[in-house]
C-alpha positions in Angstrom: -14.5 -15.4 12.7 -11.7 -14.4 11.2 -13.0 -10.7 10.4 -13.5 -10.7 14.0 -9.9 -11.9 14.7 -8.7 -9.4 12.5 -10.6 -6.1 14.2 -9.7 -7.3 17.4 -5.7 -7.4 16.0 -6.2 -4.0 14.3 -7.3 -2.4 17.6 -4.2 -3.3 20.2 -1.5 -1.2 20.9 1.5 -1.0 18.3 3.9 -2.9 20.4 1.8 -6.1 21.3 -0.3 -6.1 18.0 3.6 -6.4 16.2 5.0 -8.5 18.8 2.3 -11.1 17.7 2.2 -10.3 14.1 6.0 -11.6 14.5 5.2 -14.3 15.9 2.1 -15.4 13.4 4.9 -14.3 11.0 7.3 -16.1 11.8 5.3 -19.9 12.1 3.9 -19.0 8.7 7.0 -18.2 6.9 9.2 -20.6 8.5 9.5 -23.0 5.6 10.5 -20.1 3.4 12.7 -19.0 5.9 15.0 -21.9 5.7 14.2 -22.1 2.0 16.1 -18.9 1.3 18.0 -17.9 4.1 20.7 -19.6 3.0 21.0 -18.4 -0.5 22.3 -14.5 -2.1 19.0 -12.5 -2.1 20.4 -10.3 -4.7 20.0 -13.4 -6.4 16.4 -14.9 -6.0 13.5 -14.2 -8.0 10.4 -13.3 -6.3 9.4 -14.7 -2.9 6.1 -15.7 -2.8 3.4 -14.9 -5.2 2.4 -11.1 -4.8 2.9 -8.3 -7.1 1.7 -4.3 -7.1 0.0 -3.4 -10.4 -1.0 0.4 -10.5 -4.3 0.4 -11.8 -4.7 3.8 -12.2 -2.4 7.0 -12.5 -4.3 9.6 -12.7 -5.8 10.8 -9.2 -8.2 14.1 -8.8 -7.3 15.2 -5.7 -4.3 17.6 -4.5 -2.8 16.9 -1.8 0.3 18.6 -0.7 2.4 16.0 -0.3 1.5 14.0 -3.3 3.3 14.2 -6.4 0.5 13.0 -8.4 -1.8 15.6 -7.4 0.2 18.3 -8.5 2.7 18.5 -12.4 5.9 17.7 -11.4 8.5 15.3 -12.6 7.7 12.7 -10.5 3.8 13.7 -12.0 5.8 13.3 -15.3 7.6 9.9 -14.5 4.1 8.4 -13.7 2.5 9.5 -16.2 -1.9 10.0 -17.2 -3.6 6.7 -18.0 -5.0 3.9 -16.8 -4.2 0.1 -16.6 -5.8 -1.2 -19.9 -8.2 -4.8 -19.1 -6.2 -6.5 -22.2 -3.2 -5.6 -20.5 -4.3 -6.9 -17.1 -5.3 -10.1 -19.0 -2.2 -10.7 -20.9 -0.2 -10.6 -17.9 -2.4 -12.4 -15.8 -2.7 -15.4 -18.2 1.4 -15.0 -18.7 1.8 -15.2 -14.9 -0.4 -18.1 -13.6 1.9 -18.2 -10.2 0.7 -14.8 -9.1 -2.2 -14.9 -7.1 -2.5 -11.6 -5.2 -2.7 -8.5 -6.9 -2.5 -5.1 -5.1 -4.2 -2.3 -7.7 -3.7 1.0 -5.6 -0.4 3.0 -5.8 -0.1 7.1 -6.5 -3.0 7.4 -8.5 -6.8 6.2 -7.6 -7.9 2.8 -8.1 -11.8 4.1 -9.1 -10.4 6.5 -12.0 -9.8 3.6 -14.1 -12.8 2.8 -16.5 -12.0 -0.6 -17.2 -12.3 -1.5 -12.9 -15.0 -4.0 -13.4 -13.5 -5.9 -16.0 -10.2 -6.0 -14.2 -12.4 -7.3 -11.0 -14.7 -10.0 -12.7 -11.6 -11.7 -14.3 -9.8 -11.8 -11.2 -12.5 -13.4 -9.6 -13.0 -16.2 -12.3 -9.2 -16.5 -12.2 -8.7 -16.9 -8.3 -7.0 -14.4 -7.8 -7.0 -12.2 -4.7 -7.4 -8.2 -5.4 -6.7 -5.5 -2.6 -6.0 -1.7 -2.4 -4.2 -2.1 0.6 -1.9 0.9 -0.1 -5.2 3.6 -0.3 -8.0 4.9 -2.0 -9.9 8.1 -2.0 -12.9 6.9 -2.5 -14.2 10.1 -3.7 -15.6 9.5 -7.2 -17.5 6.0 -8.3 -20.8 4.3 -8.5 -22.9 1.9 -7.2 -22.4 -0.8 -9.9 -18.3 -0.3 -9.2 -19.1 -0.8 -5.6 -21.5 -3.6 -5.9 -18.5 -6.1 -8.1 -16.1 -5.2 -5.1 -18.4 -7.2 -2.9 -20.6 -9.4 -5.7 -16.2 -10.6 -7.0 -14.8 -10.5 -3.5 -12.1 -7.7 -3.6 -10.7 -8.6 -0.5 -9.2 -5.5 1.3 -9.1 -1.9 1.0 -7.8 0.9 2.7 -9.7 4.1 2.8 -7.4 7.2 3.2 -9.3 9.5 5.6 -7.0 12.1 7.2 -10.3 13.7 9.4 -13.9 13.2 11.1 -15.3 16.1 10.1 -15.2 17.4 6.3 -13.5 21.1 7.2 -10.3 19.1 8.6 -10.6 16.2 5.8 -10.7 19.0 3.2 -7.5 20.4 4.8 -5.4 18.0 3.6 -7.4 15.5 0.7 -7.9 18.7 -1.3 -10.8 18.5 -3.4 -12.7 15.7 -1.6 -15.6 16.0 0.2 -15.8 13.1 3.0 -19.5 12.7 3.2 -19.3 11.5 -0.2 -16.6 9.1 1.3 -18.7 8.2 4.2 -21.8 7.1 1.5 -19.7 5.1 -0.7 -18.4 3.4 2.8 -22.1 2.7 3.6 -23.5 1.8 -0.2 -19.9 -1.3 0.7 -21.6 -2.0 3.4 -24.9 -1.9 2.5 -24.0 -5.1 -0.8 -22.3 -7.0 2.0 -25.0 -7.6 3.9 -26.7 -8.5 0.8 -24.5 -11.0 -0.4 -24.0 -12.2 3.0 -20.3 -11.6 2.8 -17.1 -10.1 4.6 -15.3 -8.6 1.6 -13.9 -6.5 1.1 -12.4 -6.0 4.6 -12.2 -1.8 5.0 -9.4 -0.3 6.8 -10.1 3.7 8.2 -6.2 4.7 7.1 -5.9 8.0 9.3 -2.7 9.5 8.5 -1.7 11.9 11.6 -0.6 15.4 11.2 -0.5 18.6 13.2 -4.2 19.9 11.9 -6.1 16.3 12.9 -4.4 14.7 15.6 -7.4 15.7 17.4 -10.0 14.1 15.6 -8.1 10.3 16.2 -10.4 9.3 19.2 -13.9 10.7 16.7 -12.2 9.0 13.7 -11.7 5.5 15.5 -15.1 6.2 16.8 -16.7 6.8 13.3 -14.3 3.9 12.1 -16.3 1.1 14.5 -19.6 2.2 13.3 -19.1 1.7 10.0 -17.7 -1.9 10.7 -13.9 -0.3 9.4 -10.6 -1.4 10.9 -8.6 1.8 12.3 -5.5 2.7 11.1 -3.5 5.7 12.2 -0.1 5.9 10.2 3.1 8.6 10.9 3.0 11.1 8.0 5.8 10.3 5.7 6.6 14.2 5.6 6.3 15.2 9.0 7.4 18.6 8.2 3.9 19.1 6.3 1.7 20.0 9.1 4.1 18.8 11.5 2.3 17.4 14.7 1.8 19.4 18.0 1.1 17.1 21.1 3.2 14.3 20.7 1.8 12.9 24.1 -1.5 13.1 22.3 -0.6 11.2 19.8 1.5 8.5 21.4 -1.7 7.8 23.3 -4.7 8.1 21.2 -3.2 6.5 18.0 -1.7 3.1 19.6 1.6 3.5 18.3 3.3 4.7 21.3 5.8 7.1 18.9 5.3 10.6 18.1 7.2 10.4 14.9 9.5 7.8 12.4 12.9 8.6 14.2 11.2 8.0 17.5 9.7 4.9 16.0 13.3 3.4 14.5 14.6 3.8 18.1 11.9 2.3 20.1 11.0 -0.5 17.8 14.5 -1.3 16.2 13.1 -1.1 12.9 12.8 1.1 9.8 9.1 2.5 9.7 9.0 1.6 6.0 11.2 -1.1 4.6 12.3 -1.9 1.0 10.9 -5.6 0.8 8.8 -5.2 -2.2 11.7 -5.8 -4.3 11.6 -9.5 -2.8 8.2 -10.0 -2.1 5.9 -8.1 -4.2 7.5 -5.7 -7.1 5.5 -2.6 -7.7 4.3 -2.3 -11.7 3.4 1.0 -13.3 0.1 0.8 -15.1 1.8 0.9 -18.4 3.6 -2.4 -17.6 7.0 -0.6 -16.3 8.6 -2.2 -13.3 9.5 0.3 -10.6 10.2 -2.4 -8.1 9.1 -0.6 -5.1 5.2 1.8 -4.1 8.1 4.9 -3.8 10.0 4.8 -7.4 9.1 7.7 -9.2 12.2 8.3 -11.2 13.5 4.8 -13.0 12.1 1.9 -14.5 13.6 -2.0 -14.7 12.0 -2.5 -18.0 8.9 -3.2 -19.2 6.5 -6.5 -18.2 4.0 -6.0 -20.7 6.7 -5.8 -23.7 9.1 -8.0 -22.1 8.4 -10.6 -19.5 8.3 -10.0 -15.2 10.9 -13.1 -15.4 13.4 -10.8 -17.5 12.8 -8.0 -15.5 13.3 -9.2 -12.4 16.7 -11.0 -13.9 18.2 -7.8 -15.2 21.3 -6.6 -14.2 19.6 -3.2 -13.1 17.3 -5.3 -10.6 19.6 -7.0 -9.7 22.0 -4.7 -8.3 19.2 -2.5 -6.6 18.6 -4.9 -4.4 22.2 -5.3 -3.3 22.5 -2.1 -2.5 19.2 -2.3 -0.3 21.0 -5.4 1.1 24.1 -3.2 1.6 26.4 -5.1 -0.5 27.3 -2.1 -3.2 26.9 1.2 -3.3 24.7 3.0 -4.6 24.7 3.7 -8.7 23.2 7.1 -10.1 21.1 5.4 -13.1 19.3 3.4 -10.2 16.3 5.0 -9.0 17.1 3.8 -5.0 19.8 6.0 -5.1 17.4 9.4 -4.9 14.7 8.2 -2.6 14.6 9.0 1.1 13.9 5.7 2.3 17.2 4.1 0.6 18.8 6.5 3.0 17.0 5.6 5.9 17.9 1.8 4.7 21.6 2.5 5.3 21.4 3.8 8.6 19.6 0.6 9.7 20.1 -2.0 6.6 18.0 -4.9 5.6 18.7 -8.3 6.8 17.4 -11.6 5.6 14.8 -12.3 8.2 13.5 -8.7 7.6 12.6 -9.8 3.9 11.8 -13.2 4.2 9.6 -13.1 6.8 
């Protein structure tokens, strides 16, 4: 049923699929609301019981946009390797209030050789794994794919920019998307065996100028293969910028064309900095970067330190009043250089924005 409720949600229009994810929101997050809303932000530990812990930083495709796919100094900051299971332990037995993990990041989640380790202990720990934030898919095997349903890994999202290989290839450079499509169906294949809905599969179709006119085939493709569809603005628009912006305000749901459209129609940044709050990005060495977009700084490290004495740093600390607008921004703070920061201070964060 609630798989059901869930597909049903994914497939409405932008406006009214938000307008009631508010809502649901809102109910559930109302005790927090008036829990916090009343104290300094900048302040406050985590809210909630969510973090982002890279699992993987290595990734083997190249796409344009991606620093990790190509040596750079973002390449650099991230660095080659691989979340180590001891690592993953120690923290996990250090931090019995998390219990939601999100693994995916700038690298790819199945690169990392010590996956089903990472998945089993979860699983005998309660604790909920998802790769909401994208995988390739590209490279793994059956006995990966069968612990993602056999240890209930509870969501992922499949980046597939295309329908057809020729336009997938375009942009996930170095995939091949009939590989994609048999991992999808070798998922599917251990769920009905074990009788189980997880892990929930998202179609993540990210829209630019060379497949905005493959959306109706993806969402197609998507529904056979028992996938939520989801078509997302580029975050580099000028990288195959898009061509029929009536096309694509129609067939993708969204009802925008592109993020400044979006920030004026929906009053609302099309990527906001909550993760500070709610669920603080880790690298897979153990350094925390705060947010899914730092690529230049660090807060410390959680595997050498503590997350409590990260997060209470004076560095932490004052990143997130200047996301909340209350200081300006500081050059050894990574915020200060990214592109979303800036779009933070032409629309800044407010309390309710964060906390629910």
């Amino acid at each position: 049923m609630k798989l059901l409720i869930k597909k049903l949600f994914g497939s409405l229009p932008y406006k009214y699929k938000y307008f009631l994810y508010d809502i649901h929101k809102f109910i559930k997050n109302s005790p927090k609301f008036l829990k916090y809303y009343s104290k300094d932000l900048s302040e406050v530990g985590m809210i909630g019981n969510s973090i982002l812990l890279e699992s993987s930083g290595n990734c083997q495709l190249k796409c344009p946009s991606c620093s990790i796919g190509r040596w750079s100094n973002a390449r650099k900051f991230i660095g080659k390797g691989y979340l180590k299971f001891e690592d993953f332990k120690k923290f996990v037995d250090k931090n019995s209030s998390i219990k939601n993990i999100e693994l995916s990041n700038w690298g790819e989640v199945f690169l990392n050789p010590e996956l089903k380790d990472i998945i089993k202990y979860s699983y005998d720990k309660k604790i909920n794994l998802i790769a909401r934030n994208g995988v390739n898919l590209n490279n793994t095997n059956k006995e990966v794919l069968e612990y993602l349903v056999k240890y209930k890994f509870r969501y992922i999202t499949i980046s597939i920019d295309g329908a057809t290989n020729n336009i997938y290839r375009v942009y996930r450079r170095g995939g091949d998307l009939n590989r994609v499509i048999e991992n999808i169906k070798t998922i599917n294949f251990y769920k009905k065996r074990y009788n189980s809905e997880f892990p929930i599969l998202s179609w993540q179709f990210i829209i630019m100028g060379h497949n905005e006119y493959e959306l109706p085939i993806a969402r197609k493709k998507a529904k056979e293969l028992n996938m939520i569809f989801l078509p997302k603005l580029s975050a580099f628009p000028s990288i195959f910028p898009i061509k029929d912006e009536e096309f694509v305000k129609r067939e993708s749901g969204l009802g925008v064309g592109s993020k400044d459209e979006f920030r004026k129609k929906y009053k609302r940044n099309y990527l906001a900095c909550k993760q500070f709050w709610i669920s603080p990005q880790i690298n897979w060495d153990g350094r925390l970067l705060g947010c899914c977009l730092n690529m230049c700084g660090d807060f410390g490290n959680v595997f050498e330190s503590s997350l409590d004495e990260c997060l209470k740093s004076e560095k932490y600390i004052y990143a997130k009043k200047m996301l909340l607008g209350k200081e300006k921004a500081r050059e050894d703070i990574a915020c200060s250089k990214c592109w979303a920061y800036k779009e933070i201070l032409k629309n800044p964060l407010k309390k309710k924005d964060i906390i629910i």
